[in-house]
C-alpha positions as CSV (number, residue, x, y, z in Angstrom):
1,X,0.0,0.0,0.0
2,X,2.6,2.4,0.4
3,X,4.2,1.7,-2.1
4,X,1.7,2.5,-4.2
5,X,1.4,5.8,-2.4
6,X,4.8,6.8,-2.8
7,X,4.5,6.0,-6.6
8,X,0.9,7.9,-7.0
9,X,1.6,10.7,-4.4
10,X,5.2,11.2,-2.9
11,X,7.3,10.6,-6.4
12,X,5.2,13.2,-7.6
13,X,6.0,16.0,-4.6
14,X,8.9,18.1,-4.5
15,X,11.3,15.6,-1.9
16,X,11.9,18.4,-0.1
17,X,8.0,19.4,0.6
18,X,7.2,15.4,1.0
19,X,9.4,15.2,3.6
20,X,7.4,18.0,5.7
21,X,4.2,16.6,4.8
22,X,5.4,13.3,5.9
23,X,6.9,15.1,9.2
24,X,4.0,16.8,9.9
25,X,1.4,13.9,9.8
26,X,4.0,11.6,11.6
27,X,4.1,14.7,14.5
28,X,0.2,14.5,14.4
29,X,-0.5,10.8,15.2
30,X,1.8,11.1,18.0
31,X,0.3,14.2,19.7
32,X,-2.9,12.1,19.4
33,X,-3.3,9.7,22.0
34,X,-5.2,7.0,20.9
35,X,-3.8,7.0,17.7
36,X,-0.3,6.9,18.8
37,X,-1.1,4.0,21.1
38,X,-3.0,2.5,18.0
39,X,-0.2,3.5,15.6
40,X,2.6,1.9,18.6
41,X,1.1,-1.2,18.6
42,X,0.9,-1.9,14.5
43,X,4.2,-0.6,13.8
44,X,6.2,-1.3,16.9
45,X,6.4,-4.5,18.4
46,X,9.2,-5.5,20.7
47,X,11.3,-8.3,20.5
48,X,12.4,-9.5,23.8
49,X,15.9,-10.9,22.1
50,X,16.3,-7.6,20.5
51,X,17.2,-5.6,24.2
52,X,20.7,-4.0,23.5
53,X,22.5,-2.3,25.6
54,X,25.0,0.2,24.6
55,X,26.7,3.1,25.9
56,X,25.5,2.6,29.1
57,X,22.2,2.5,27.5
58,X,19.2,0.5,27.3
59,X,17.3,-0.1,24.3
60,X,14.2,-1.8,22.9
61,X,16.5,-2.8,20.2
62,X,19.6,-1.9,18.1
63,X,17.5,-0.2,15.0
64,X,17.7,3.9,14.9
65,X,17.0,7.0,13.0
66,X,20.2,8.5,11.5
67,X,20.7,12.0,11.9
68,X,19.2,14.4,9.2
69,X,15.4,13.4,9.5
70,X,14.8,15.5,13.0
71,X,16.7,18.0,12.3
72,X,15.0,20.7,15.2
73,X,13.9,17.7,17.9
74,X,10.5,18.1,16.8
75,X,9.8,14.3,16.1
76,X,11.0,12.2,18.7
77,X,8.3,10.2,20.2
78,X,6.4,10.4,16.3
79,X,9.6,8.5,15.2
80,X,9.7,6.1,18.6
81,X,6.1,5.4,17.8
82,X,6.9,4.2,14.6
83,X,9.6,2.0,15.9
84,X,12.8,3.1,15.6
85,X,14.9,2.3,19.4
86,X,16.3,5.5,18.9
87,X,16.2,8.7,17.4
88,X,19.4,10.9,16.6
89,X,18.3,14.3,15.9
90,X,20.6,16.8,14.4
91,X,22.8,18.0,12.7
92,X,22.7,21.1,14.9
93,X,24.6,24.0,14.8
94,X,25.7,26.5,17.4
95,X,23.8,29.6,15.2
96,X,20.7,28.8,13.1
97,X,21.0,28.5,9.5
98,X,18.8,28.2,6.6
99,X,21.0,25.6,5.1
100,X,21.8,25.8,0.6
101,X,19.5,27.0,-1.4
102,X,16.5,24.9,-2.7
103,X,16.4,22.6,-4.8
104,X,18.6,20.4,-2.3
105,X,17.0,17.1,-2.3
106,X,17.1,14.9,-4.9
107,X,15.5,10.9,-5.2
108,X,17.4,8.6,-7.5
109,X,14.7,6.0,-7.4
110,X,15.9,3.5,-9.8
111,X,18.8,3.1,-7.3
112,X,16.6,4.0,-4.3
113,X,18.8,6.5,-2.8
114,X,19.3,10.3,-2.4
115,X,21.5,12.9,-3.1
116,X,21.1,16.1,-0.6
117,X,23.3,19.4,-0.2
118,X,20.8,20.7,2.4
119,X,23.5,22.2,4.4
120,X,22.9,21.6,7.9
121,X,19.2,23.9,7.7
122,X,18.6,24.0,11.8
123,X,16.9,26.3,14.4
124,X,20.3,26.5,16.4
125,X,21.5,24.5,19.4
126,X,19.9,27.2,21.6
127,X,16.5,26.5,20.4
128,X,17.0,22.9,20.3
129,X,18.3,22.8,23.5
130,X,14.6,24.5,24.8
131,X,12.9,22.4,22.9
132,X,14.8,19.3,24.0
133,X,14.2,20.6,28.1
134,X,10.6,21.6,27.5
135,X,9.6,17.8,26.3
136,X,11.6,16.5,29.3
137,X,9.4,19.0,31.5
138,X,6.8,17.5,30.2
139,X,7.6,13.8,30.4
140,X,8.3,14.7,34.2
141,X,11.8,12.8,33.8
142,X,14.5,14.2,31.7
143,X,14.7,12.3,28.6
144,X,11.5,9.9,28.4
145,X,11.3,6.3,27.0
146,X,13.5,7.2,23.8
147,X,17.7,7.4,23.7
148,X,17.8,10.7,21.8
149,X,21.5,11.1,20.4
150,X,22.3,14.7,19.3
151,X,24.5,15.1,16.2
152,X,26.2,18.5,16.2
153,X,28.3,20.1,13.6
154,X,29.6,23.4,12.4
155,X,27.8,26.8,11.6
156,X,28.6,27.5,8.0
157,X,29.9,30.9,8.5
158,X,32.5,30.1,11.3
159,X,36.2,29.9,9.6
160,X,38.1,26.4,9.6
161,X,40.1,27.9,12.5
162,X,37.5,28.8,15.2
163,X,35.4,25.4,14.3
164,X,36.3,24.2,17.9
165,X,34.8,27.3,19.9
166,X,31.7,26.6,17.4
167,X,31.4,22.9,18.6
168,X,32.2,23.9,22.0
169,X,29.4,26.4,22.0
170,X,27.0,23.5,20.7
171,X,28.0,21.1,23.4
172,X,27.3,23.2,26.4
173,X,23.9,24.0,25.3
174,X,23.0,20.4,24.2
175,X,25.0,17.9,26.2
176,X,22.6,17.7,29.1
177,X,19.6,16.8,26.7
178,X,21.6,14.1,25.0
179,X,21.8,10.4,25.7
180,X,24.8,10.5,23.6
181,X,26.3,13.1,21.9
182,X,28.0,12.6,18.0
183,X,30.7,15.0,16.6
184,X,29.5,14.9,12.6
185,X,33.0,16.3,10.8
186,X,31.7,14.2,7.8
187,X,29.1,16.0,5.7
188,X,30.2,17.2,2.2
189,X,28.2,20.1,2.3
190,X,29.7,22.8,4.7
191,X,32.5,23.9,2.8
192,X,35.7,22.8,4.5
193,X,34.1,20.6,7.1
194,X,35.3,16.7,6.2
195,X,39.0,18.5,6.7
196,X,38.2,18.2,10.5
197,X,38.6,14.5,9.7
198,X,42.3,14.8,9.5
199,X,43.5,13.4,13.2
200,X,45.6,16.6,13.2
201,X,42.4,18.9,13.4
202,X,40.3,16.1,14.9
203,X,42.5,15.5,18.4
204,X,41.7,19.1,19.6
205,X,38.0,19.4,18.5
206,X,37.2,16.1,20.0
207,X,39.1,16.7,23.2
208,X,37.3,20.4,23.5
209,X,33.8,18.5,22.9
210,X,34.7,16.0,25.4
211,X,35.8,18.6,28.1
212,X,33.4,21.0,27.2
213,X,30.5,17.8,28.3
214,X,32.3,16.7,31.4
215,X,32.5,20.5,32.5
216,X,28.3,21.1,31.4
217,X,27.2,17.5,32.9
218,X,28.3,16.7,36.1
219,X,26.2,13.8,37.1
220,X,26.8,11.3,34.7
221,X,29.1,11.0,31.9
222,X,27.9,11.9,28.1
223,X,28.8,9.4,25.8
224,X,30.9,10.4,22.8
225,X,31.0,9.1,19.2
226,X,32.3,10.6,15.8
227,X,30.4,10.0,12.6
228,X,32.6,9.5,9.8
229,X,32.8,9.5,5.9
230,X,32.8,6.7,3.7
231,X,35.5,8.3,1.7
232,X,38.1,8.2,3.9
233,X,41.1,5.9,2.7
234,X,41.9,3.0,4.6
235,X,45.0,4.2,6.1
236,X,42.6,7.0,7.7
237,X,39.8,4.8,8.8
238,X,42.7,3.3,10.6
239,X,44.3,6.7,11.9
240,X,40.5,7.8,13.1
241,X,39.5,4.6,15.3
242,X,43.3,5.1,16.8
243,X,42.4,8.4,17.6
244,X,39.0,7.3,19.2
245,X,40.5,5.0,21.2
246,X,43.3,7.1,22.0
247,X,41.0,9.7,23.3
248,X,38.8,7.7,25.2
249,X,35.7,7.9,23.0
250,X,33.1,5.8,23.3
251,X,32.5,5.0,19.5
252,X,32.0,5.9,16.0
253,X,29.3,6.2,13.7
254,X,30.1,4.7,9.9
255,X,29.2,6.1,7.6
256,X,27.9,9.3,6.5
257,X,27.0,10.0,2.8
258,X,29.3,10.1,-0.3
259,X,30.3,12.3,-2.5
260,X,31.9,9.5,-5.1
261,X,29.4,8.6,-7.8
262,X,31.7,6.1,-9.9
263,X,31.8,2.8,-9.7
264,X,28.4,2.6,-7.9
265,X,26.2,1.0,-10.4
266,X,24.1,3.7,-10.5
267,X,20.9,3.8,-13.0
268,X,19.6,7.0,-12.6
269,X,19.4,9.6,-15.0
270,X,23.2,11.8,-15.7
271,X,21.0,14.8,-14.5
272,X,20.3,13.7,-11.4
273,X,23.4,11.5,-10.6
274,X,25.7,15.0,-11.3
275,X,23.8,17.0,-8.6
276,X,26.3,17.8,-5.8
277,X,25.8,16.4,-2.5
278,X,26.0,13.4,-0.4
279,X,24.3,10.4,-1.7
280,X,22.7,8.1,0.4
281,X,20.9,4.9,-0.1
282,X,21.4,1.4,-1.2
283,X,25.0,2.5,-3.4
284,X,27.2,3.2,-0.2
285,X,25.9,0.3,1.0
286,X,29.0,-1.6,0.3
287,X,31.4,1.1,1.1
288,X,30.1,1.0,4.3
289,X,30.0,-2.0,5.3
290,X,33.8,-1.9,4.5
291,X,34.6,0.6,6.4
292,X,32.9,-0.9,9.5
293,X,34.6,-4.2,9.1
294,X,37.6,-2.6,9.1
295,X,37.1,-0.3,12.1
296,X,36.3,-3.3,14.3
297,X,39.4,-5.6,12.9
298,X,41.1,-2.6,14.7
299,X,39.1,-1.8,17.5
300,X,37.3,-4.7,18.4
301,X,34.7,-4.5,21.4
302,X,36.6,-1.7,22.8
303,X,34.3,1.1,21.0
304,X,31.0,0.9,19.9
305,X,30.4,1.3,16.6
306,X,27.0,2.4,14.8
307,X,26.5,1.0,11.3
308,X,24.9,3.3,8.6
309,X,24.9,3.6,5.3
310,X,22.2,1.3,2.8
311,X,20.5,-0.5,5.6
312,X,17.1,-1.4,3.6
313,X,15.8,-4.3,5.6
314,X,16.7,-7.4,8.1
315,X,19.3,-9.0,6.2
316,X,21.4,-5.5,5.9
317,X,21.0,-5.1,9.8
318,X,21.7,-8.8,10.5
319,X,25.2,-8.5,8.1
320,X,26.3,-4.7,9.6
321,X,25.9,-6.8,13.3
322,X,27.7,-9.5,12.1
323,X,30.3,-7.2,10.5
324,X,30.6,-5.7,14.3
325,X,27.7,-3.0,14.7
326,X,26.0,-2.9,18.0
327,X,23.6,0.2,16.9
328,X,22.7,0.3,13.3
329,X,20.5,3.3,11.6
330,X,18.5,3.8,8.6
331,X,16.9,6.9,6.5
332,X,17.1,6.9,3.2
333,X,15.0,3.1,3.1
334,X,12.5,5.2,5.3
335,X,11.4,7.3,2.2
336,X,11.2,4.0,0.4
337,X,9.8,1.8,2.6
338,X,7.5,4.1,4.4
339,X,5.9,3.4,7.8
340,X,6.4,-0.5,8.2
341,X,10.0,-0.2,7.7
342,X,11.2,-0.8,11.6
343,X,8.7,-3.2,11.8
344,X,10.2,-5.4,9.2
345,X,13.7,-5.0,10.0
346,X,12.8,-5.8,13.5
347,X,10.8,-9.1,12.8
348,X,13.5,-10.3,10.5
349,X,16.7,-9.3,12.5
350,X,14.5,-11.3,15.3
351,X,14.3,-14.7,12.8
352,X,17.4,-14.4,12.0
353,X,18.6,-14.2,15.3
354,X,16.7,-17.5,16.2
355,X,18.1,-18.8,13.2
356,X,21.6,-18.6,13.9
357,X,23.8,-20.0,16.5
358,X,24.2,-17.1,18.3
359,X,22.2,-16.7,22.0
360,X,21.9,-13.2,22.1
361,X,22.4,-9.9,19.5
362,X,25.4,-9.2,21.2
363,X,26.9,-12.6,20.4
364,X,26.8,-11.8,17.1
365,X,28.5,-8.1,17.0
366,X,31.6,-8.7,14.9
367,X,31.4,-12.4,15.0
368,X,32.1,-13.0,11.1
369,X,35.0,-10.2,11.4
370,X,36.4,-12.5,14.2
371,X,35.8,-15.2,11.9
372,X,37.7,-13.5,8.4
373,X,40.6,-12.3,10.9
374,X,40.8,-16.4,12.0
């Protein structure tokens, strides 16, 4: 069924303005009560043998939303009612920003991806940050039923060299709201921005962030993870999970978009496959899965990481696990697979689970990495 609605309704809206109609009916149900309850129960089942725990964290399962969906913290419990375990809002920035000019979102059906050069468009971490403490006023506790990560990156108009104050600023404002907090130095669209990925800029900004938390949040410790590109060479990947566990992080995210567009099969039209930005989707599936075998040959359990990056359904989730993800996200198979999409994943990553000779999820993190290095 929606399928057929994307095809006779969505693939004919702007992406852009489908996304906000999407947001705004999904932010709807779960202001609703009996709907959301309604809506809870169709769409998000729990899986006793999915529990995870991770950075100090307990979840309903290992299945988030990537950043770049909730930009503004607007959705969280519409997204948790529609099953993802948890919801990563972001990117925010320390000053609001309107983000590129339109048009900035493109679908490449045929390969069901996307291409986006939104820009980091946010409200700013200060109104975030109210938003983030008026929903935990209102919950009565201060962060609810949902792990809400927050993904923060850099204000566009802030030079290369004061990008630490700028994340600094970012942190102090959101840390206490956050569940876990993620330093995004990986997005191809804030000019300069993936040169923060170089461990000689990166050991300073993430030490600042991680001060900056422990100074704001003084009664529990904020976990800290980086979210990195899939374009890094090797020899970096390496050099960046050194780094994390050098510093004392508490794990990276893998991966972020693209900017490559060779060698990725891709059937869409030349028009829409030149558009600049960071593609998404089922093409960087591979890449990413690459990367985060890779980063947990070298770091093993000692981080945790988040896989990324093409995750359409069960048997994607099952292999990112296997390859040594204890979280894994999706968005781009959201647009595509519409509202069942967590429920799917989550009743196949269950069979599969059953199916294997593994007794819990976390048995299987990074088992067939184990197995390869063997």
């Amino acid at each position: 069924m929606y399928k057929l609605f994307f095809n006779l309704v969505f693939k004919r809206m702007d992406p852009e303005r489908a996304h906000h109609t999407a947001f705004r009916w999904i932010r709807l149900a779960a202001r609703t009560p009996v709907l959301r309850t309604f809506t809870a129960a169709a769409l998000a089942p729990r899986y006793k043998e999915l529990r995870t725990e991770a950075l100090g964290l307990r979840m309903h399962g290992p299945f988030g939303l990537a950043a770049g969906f909730d930009k503004n913290a607007v959705a969280i419990d519409g997204m948790s009612m529609l099953g993802f375990d948890h919801v990563e809002i972001g990117t925010v920035t320390a000053e609001p920003q309107p983000g590129n000019p339109k048009k900035r979102l493109f679908r490449l059906v045929p390969d069901r991806a996307l291409i986006n050069r939104m820009g980091f468009n946010n409200e700013g971490s200060a109104a975030v940050a109210a938003r983030l403490a008026a929903r935990e006023a209102a919950l009565g506790h201060r962060r609810g039923r949902t792990v809400v990560g927050v993904n923060i990156g850099k204000t566009k108009v802030v030079p290369e060299e004061e990008a630490v104050a700028d994340y600094v600023t970012s942190t102090e404002r959101l840390a206490r709201h956050a569940d876990y907090l993620v330093v995004n130095v990986s997005s191809p669209n804030t000019p300069g921005l993936r040169n923060l990925q170089a461990t000689e800029s990166l050991r300073p900004l993430l030490t600042a962030v991680r001060e900056a938390a422990d100074r704001t949040v003084t009664d529990r410790r904020v976990p800290l993870l980086v979210k990195i590109a899939p374009d890094l060479a090797d020899e970096d990947v390496d050099a960046v999970a050194d780094l994390a566990l050098e510093l004392g992080l508490d794990g990276i995210i893998a991966t972020n978009t693209t900017i490559a567009r060779d060698g990725l099969g891709l059937k869409s039209s030349p028009s829409l496959v030149k558009e600049t930005g960071g593609l998404s989707g089922a093409p960087v599936k591979e890449r990413s899965l690459q990367v985060l075998r890779r980063l947990y040959a070298r770091v093993g359990d000692r981080l945790v990481l988040v896989g990324v990056g093409g995750i359409e359904n069960a048997e994607d989730a099952w292999q990112r696990i296997l390859a040594g993800a204890t979280l894994i996200q999706g968005y781009s198979a959201f647009i595509y697979e519409g509202p069942f999409y967590a429920r799917a994943l989550h009743k196949g990553l269950a069979a599969r689970l059953a199916a294997s000779p593994y007794a819990t999820l976390a048995d299987a993190v990074g088992a067939e990495t184990r197995k390869a290095a063997q």
